[in-house]
C-alpha positions in Angstrom: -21.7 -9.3 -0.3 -21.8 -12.3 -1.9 -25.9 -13.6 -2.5 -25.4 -17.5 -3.6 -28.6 -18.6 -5.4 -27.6 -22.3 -4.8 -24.6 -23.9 -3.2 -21.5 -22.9 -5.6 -17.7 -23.1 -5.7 -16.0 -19.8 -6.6 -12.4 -19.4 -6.9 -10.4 -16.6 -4.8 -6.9 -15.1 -5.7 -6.1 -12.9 -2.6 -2.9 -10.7 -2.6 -1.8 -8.3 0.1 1.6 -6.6 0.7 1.6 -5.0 3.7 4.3 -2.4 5.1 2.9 -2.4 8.5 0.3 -3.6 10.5 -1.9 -7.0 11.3 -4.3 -8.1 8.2 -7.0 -11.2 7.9 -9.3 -11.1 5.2 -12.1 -13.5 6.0 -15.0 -15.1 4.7 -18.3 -14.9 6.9 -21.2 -16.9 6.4 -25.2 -16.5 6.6 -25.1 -18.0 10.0 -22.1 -16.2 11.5 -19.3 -18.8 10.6 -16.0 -16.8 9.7 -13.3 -18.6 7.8 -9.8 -16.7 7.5 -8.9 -16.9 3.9 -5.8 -14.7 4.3 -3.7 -13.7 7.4 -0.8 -11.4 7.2 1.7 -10.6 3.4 1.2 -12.9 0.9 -1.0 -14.6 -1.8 -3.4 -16.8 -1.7 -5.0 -19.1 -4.6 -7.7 -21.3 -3.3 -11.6 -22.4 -3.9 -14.4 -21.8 -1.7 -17.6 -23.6 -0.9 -21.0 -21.7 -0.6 -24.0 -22.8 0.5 -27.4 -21.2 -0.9 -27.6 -17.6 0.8 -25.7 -14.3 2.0 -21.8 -14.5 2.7 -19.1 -12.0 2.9 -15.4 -11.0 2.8 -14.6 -8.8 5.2 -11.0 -7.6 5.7 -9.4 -6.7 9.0 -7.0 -4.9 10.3 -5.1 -3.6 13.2 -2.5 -0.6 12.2 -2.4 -1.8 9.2 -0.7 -0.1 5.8 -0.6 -1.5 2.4 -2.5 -3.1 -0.2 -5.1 -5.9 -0.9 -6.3 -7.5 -4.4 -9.1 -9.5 -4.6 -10.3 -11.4 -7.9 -13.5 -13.9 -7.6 -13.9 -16.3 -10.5 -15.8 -18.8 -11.8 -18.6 -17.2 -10.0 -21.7 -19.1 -11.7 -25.0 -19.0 -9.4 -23.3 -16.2 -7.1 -23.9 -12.4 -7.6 -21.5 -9.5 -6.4 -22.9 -7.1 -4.3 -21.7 -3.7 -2.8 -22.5 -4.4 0.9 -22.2 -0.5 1.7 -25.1 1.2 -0.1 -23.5 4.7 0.0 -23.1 3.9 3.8 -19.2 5.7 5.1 -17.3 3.1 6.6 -17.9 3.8 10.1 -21.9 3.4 9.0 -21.1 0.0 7.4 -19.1 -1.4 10.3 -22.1 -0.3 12.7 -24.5 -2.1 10.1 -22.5 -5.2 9.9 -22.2 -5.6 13.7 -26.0 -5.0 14.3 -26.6 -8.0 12.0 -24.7 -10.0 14.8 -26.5 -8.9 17.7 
């Protein structure tokens, strides 16, 4: 989770190689907004505007195999947070789509 303690531009360099498999990795904002920062093999360098609040990168996947690197920079106002709190994954994914409904 991303908690943004006023707007902020952070830099992203996203890297997947996948040997199988369908892969976003998105961005989703406070109010719901998701913004695909990734889709499929490859790498991506780019900068991101926040707005004051919660965000986060989710990724997703459908039979998917491989790998994923993430590295946030220039991350000034914007702390890092482990969304899971010791939660399994099936617990997180529950969590996370209760804070949509």
């Amino acid at each position: 989770m991303l908690d943004v303690q006023e707007d902020a531009s952070i830099s992203l360099d996203l890297s997947t190689n996948l040997s199988s498999g369908k892969f976003k990795v998105l961005l989703v904002s406070e109010e719901n907004e998701i913004t695909t920062l990734l889709e499929g093999d490859g790498t991506q360098n780019t900068s991101i505007d926040l707005e004051k609040g919660t965000a986060r990168i989710i990724l997703v996947g459908d039979g998917t195999s491989g790998s994923c690197e993430i590295t946030l920079s220039d991350i000034s106002n914007v702390s890092v947070d482990s969304p899971s709190d010791g939660l399994d994954s099936e617990e997180w994914m529950d969590d996370f789509y209760n804070d949509w409904t």
